[in-house]
Legacy VTK file of the C-alpha trace (Angstrom):
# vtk DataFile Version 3.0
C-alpha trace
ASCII
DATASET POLYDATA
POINTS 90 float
98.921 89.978 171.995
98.631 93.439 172.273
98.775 96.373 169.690
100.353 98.730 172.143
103.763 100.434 170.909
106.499 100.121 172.939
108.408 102.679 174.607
111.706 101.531 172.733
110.046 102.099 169.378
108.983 105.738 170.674
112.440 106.481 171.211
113.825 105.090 168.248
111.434 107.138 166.079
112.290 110.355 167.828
116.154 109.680 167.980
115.649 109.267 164.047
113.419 112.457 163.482
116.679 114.619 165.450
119.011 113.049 163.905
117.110 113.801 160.143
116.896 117.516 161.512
120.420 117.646 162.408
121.616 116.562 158.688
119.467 118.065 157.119
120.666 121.681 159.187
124.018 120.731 158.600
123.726 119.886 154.568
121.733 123.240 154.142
124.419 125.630 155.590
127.113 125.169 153.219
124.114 125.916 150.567
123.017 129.185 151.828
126.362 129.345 152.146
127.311 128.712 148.594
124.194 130.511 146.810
125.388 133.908 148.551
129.315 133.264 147.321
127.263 133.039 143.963
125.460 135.772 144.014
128.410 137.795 144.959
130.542 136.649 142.231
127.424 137.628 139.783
127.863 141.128 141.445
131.041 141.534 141.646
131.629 140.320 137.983
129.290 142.662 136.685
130.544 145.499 138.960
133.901 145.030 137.454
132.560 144.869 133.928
130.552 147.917 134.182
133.590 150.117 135.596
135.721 148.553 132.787
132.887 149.988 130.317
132.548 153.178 132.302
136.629 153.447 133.059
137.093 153.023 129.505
136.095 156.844 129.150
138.714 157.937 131.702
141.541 155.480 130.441
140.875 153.473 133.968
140.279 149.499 133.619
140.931 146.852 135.899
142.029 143.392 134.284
139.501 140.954 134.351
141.696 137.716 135.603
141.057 134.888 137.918
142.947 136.805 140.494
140.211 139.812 140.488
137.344 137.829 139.520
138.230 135.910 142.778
138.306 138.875 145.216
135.495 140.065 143.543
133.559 136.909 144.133
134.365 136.463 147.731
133.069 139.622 148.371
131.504 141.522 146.283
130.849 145.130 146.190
133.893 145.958 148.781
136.057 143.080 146.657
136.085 145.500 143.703
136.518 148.969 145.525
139.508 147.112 147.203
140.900 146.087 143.760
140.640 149.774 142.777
142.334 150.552 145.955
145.104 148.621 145.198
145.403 149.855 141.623
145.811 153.296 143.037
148.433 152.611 144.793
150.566 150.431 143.174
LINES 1 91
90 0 1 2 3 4 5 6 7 8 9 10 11 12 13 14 15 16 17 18 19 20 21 22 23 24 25 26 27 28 29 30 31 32 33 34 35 36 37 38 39 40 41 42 43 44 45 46 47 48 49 50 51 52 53 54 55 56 57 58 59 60 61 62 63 64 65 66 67 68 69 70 71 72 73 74 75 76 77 78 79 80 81 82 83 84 85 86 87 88 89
């Protein structure tokens, strides 16, 4: 009877530790991925609230629907300047 571990146990050990690694990786992309379409809707929501407050001086507003808040929120800062784009010309 002896107390040494096996090779086969080894292996089974480290097979498990890569394959923990390689969920875990794969769970915490769409995360990262998630918290920055987040944080980019928080922008882009308040970017198009404060030129609606600002416009409001100038008679220039952009309607806050789920079609803007959407480009806003995908991306951000250049989501709203193209929405302005677009309102000039159209």
């Amino acid at each position: 009877m002896g107390l040494g571990v096996e090779f086969n146990i080894i292996l089974a050990y480290a097979f498990g530790l890569i394959l923990l690694y390689i969920i875990g990786y794969i769970l915490l992309v769409p995360i990262k991925w998630i918290i920055k379409l987040i944080y980019n809707g928080i922008i882009g929501g308040i970017l198009l609230f404060l030129f609606n407050l600002i416009g409001g001086f100038w008679d220039i507003s952009i309607a806050i629907n789920p079609l803007t808040a959407l480009i806003a929120g995908f991306l951000g800062v250049p989501g709203v300047i193209l929405i302005l784009i677009l309102k000039w010309l159209l």
